[in-house]
C-alpha positions in Angstrom: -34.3 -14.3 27.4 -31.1 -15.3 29.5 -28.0 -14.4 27.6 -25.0 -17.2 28.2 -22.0 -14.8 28.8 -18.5 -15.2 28.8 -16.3 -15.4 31.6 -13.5 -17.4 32.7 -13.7 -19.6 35.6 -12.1 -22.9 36.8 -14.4 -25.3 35.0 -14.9 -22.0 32.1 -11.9 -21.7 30.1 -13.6 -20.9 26.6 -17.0 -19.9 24.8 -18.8 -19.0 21.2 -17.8 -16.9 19.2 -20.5 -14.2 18.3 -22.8 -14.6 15.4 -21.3 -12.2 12.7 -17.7 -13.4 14.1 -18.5 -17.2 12.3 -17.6 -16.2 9.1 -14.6 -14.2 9.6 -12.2 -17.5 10.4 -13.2 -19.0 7.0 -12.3 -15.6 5.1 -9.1 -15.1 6.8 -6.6 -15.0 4.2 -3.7 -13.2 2.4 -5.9 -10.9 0.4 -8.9 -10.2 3.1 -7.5 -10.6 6.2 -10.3 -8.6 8.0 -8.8 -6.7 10.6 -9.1 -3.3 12.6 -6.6 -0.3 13.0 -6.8 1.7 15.6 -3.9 3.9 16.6 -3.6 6.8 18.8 -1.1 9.8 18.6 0.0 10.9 22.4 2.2 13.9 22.9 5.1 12.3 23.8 7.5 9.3 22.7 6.2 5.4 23.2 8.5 3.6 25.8 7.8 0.3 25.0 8.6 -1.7 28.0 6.1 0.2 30.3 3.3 0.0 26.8 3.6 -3.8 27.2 3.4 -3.6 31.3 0.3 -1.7 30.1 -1.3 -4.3 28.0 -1.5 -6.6 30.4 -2.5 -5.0 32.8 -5.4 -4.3 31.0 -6.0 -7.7 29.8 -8.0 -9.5 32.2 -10.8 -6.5 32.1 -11.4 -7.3 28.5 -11.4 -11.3 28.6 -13.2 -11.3 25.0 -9.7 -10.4 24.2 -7.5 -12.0 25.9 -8.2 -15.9 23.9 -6.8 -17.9 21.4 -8.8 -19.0 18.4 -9.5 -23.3 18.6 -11.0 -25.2 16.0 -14.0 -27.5 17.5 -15.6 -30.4 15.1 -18.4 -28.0 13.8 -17.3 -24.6 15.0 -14.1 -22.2 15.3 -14.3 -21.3 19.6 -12.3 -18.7 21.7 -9.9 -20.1 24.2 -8.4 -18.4 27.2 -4.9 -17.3 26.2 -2.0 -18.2 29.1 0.7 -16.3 26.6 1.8 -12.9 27.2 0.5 -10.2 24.6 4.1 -8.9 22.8 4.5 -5.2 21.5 6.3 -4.6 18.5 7.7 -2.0 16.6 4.9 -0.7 14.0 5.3 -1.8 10.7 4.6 -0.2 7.2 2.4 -3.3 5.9 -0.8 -2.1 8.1 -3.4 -4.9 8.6 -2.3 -7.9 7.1 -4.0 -11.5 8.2 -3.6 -12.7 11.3 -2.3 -16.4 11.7 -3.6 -18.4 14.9 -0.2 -19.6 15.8 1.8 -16.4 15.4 1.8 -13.5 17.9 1.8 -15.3 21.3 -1.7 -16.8 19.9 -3.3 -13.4 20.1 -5.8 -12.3 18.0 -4.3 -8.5 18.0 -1.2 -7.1 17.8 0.0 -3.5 19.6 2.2 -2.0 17.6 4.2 1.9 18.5 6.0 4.3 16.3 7.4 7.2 17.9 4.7 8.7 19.7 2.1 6.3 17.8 0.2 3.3 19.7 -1.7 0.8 17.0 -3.3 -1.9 17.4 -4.9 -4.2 15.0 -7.3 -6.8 15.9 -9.3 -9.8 14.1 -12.4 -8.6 13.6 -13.8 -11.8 15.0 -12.7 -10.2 18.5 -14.6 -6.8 18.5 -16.0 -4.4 16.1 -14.6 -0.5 15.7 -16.3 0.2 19.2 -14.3 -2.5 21.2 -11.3 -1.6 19.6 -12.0 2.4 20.4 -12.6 1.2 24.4 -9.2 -1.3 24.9 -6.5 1.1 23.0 -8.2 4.1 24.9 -8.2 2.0 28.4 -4.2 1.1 27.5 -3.7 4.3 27.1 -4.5 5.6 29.9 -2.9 3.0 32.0 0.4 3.6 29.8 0.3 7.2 31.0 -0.7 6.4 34.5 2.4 4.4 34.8 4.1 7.2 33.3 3.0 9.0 36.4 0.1 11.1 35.1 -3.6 11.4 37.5 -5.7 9.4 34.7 -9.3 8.5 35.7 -11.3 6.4 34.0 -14.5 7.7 32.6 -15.6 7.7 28.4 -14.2 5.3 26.7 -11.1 4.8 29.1 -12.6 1.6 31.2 -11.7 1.1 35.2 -9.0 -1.7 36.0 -10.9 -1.5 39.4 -14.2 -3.2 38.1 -14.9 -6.8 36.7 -16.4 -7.1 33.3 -20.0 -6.9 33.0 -22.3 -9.2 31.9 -23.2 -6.6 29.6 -20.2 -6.1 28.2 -19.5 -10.2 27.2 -22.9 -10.8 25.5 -23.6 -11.7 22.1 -26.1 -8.9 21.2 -27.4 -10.0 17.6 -29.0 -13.1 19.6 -30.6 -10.9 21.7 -32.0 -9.0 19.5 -32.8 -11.1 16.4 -36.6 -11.5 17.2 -37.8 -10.0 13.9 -40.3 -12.8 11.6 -38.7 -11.3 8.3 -35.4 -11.6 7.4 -33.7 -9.0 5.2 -32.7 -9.4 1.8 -29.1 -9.0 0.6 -28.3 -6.8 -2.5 -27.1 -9.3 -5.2 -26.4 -7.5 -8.3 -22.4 -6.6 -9.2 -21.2 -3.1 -8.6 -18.3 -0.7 -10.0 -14.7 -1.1 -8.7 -11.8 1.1 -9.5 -9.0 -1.5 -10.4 -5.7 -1.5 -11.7 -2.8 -2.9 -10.6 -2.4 -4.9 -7.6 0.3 -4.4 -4.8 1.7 -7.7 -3.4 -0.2 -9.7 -1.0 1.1 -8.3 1.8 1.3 -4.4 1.5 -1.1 -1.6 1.1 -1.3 2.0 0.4 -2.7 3.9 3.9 -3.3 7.5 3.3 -4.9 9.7 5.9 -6.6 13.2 5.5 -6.8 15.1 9.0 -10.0 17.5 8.9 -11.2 20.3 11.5 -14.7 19.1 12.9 -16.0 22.5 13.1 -15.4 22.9 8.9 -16.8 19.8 8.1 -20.1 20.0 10.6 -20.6 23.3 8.8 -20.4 22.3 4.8 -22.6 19.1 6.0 -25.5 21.6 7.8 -25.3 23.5 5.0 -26.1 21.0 2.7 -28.6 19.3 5.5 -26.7 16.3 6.0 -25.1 14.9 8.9 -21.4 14.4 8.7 -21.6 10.7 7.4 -23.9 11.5 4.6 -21.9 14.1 3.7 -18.3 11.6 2.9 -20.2 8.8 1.5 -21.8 10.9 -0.9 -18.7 12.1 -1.9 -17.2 8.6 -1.7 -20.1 7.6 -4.0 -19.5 11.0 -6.6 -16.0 10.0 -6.8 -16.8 6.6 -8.1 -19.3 7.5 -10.4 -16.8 10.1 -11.9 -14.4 7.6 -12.0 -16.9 5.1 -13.7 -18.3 7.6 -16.1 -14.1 8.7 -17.2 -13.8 4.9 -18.0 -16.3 5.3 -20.8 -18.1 2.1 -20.7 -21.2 1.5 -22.9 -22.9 -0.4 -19.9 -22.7 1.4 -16.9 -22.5 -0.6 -13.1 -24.3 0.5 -10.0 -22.5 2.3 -8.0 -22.6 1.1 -3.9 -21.3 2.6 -1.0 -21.5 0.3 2.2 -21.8 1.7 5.6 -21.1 -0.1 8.9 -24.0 1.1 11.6 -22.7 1.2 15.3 -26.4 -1.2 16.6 -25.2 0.0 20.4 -27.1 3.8 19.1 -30.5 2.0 18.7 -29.8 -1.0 20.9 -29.4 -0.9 24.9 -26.5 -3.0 25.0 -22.8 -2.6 26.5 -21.1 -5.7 24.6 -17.5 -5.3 24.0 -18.0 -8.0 21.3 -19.1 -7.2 17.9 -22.3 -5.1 17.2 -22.1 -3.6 14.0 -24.3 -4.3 10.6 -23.6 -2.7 7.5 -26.2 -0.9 5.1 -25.8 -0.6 1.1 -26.3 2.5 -0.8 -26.9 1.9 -4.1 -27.5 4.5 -7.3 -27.5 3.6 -10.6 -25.5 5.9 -13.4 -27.4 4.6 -16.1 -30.7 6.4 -15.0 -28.2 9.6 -15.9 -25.5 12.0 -14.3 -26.3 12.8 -10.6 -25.0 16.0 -9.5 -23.7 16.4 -5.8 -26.8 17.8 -4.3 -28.8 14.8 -6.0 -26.5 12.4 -4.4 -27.0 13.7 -0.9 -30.8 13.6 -1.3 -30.5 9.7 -2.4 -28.1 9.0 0.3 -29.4 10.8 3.0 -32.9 9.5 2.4 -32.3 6.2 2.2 -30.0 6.0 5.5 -32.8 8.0 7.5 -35.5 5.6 5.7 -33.8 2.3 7.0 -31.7 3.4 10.3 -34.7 1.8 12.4 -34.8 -0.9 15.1 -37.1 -3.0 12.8 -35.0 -2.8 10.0 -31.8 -3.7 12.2 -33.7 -6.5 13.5 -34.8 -8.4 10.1 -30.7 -8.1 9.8 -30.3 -9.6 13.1 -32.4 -12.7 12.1 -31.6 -12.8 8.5 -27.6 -13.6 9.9 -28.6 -15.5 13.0 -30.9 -17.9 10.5 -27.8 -19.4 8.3 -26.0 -20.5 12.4 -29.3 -21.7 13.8 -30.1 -23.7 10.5 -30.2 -27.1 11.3 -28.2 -28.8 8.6 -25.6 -26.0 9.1 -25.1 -27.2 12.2 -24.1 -30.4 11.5 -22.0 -29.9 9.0 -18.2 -30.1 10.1 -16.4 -27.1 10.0 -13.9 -27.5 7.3 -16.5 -27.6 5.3 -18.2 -24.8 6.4 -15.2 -22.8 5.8 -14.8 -24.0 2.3 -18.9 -23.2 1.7 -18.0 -19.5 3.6 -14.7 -19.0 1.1 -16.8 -20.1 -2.1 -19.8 -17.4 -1.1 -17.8 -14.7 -0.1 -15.3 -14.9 -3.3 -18.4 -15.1 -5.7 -20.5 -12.7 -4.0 -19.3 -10.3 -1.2 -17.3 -7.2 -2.4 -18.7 -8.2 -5.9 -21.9 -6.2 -4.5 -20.2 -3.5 -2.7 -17.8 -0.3 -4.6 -16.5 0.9 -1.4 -17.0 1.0 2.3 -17.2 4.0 5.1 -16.9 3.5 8.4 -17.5 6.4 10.8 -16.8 5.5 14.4 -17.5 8.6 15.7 -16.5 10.7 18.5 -13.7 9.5 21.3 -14.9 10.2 24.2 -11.6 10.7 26.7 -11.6 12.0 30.5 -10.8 15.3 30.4 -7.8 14.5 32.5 -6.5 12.8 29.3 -7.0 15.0 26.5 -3.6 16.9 27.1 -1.6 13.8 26.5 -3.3 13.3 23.2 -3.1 14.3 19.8 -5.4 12.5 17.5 -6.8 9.1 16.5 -6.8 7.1 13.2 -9.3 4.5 12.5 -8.4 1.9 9.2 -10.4 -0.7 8.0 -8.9 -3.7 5.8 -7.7 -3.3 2.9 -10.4 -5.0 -0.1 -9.9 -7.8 -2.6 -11.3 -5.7 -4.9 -12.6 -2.5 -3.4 -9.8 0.5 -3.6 -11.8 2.8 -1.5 -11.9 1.4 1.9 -12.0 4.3 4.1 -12.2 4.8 8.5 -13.2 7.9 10.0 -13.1 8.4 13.5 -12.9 12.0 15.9 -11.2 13.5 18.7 -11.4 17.1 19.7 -11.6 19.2 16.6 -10.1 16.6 14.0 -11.8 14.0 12.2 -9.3 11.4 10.8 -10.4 9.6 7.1 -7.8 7.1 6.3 -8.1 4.9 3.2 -6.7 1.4 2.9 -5.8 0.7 -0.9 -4.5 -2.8 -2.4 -4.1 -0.7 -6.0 -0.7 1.1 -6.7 -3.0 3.6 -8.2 -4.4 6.2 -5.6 -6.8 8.0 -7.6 -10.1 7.3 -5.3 -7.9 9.0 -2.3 -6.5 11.8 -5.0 -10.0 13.0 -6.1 -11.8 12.4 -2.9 -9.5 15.0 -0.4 -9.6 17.3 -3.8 -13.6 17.5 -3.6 -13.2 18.4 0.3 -10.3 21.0 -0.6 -12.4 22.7 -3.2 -15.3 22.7 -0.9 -13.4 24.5 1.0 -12.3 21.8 3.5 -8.8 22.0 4.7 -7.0 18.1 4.8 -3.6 17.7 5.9 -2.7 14.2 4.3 0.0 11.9 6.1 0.8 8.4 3.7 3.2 5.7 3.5 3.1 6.8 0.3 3.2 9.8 -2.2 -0.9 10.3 -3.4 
């Protein structure tokens, strides 16, 4: 099948957005604002004038960034943006929504901090992938023009080369040919509440771990890495469930965001991510740790498949290609997207984990670098919201917390520590 891609011409100046980027404009709001944090740590001080040089410059090699966000008669679309992109101090409310008219019209914002580059995009734009590629590519150009020999390679994108076709497709089409459409988990889960921060600020604690450590405790238990830290994510709710002492226990769900680009030959820059649900119930009795990494483990190994991915594909592609859905105009589809997702959506899910994985750099690069930090949202509901993402010898978890309360953070780096996992925790505040 020919995939439409997107590229900007004289008689081209917008396109689609993908298929799981249609129901993030209808969500966006002061308490789910759904964006991406992605900051890097170089080994010397930010000087902000030759960052924003930088930015642009790498701009018109990502053009699935560089839009606006329109509002058609049935759909939202993406419209080439002729604004420059601004850099900005950082700022210690991390994440919060992005409004369409703000910002220059961008969709992201850079942000730097000493020796700190952020960004934060919508997550209509890109998934943690795309995000990883354009702050690793500005890097690079940043320290180019600060007169180091940078080459591309990795994750650090050539200037030199147009996009590719590749790179600008909307992959879940592609790929949605599976007859059966998966099912979505619908009963409530467990949150950890308590009281809620104002709209606009979170708690954003991050826990720097050796690689090496971590790799090790996980083998030992036969686990990969991400089996490991959701099953401690999920023990650490369960505790905190069980210390609560309700009659009626809920299930307790961990959801986990799977990178389709490992299964799937595709180079989109766009979004390409679908997230599975682990669920265990307490009321079937206590789970010890080693119990919880059998039930997690299996059941990630059991559906990580192409055919499983697929019957996601088409279950998600089925609602945009309905044809009523189609023809209904689009501020009612975003009042029928806001209804569903506020009666059903983090109602099913405890907590979320997002491993992005290893950042690839050239190795011309890694001597500017320190680390990288990877932070999802913050929940409506969910406290434990956590990113993971590695470079070198460091894996970075960083939680993103709308509670004053930080006790899913607190327990959570005190299970590594007595595991005998070193953290060393950075905050904006005291945990």
């Amino acid at each position: 099948m020919k995939m439409k891609t997107l590229k900007f011409t004289e008689n081209k100046t917008w396109f689609k957005l993908d298929n799981a980027a249609k129901i993030f404009p209808g969500q966006n709001s002061a308490t789910w604002s759904n964006m991406i944090r992605i900051s890097i740590n170089l080994k010397e001080e930010i000087e902000p004038e030759i960052l924003k040089t930088a930015v642009k410059r790498c701009l018109p090699r990502f053009p699935s960034l560089d839009v606006r966000m329109r509002k058609g008669f049935f759909w939202y679309y993406f419209e080439k943006n002729q604004k420059e992109p601004i850099v900005k101090p950082d700022v210690n409310n991390p994440c919060v929504r992005i409004k369409y008219s703000e910002n220059n019209n961008y969709l992201f914002r850079v942000f730097y901090y000493k020796n700190r580059i952020s960004l934060e995009l919508f997550h209509a734009l890109t998934d943690g992938y795309g995000s990883a590629v354009f702050i690793s590519t500005v890097a690079a150009e940043y320290l180019r023009l600060k007169g180091h020999d940078i080459p591309s390679g990795g994750m650090v994108f050539s200037l030199d080369e147009l996009p590719k076709d590749g790179e600008l497709e909307d992959a879940f089409a592609k790929y949605a040919v599976s007859k059966v459409k998966a099912k979505r988990p619908a009963l409530p889960t467990y949150h950890r509440t308590g009281e809620k921060m104002p709209k606009h600020l979170s708690i954003m604690t991050s826990g720097y771990i050796p690689v090496d450590t971590l790799k090790e405790k996980s083998k030992a238990h036969g686990v990969t890495v991400t089996e490991y830290i959701a099953s401690v994510l999920m023990l650490v709710h369960m505790k905190l469930q069980r210390d609560e002492s309700v009659k009626k226990q809920k299930e307790v769900s961990i959801q986990i965001p799977v990178n389709c680009r490992n299964l799937f030959p595709s180079e989109t820059l766009r979004n390409f991510s679908v997230c599975y649900s682990v669920r265990l119930d307490p009321n079937l009795g206590e789970y010890t740790f080693e119990e919880i990494l059998r039930q997690v483990s299996l059941y990630l190994r059991y559906t990580n498949n192409k055919k499983h991915l697929q019957s996601m594909f088409a279950a998600n592609l089925g609602l945009e290609k309905n044809p009523v859905m189609r023809l209904i105009p689009l501020f009612i589809k975003d009042l029928g997207i806001g209804l569903s997702f506020a009666l059903t959506a983090e109602h099913t899910t405890t907590a979320l984990f997002t491993n992005l994985g290893i950042v690839n750099l050239p190795e011309e690069m890694r001597e500017y670098v320190d680390s990288f930090i990877l932070m999802p949202s913050p929940g409506k509901v969910n406290g434990g919201r956590a990113g993971a993402i590695t470079y070198g010898n460091t894996m970075t978890v960083t939680f993103a917390n709308r509670y004053s309360n930080t006790d899913i953070e607190r327990e959570f780096f005190r299970f590594l520590v007595k595991e005998g996992i070193p953290v060393k925790i950075e905050s904006n505040k005291d945990v």
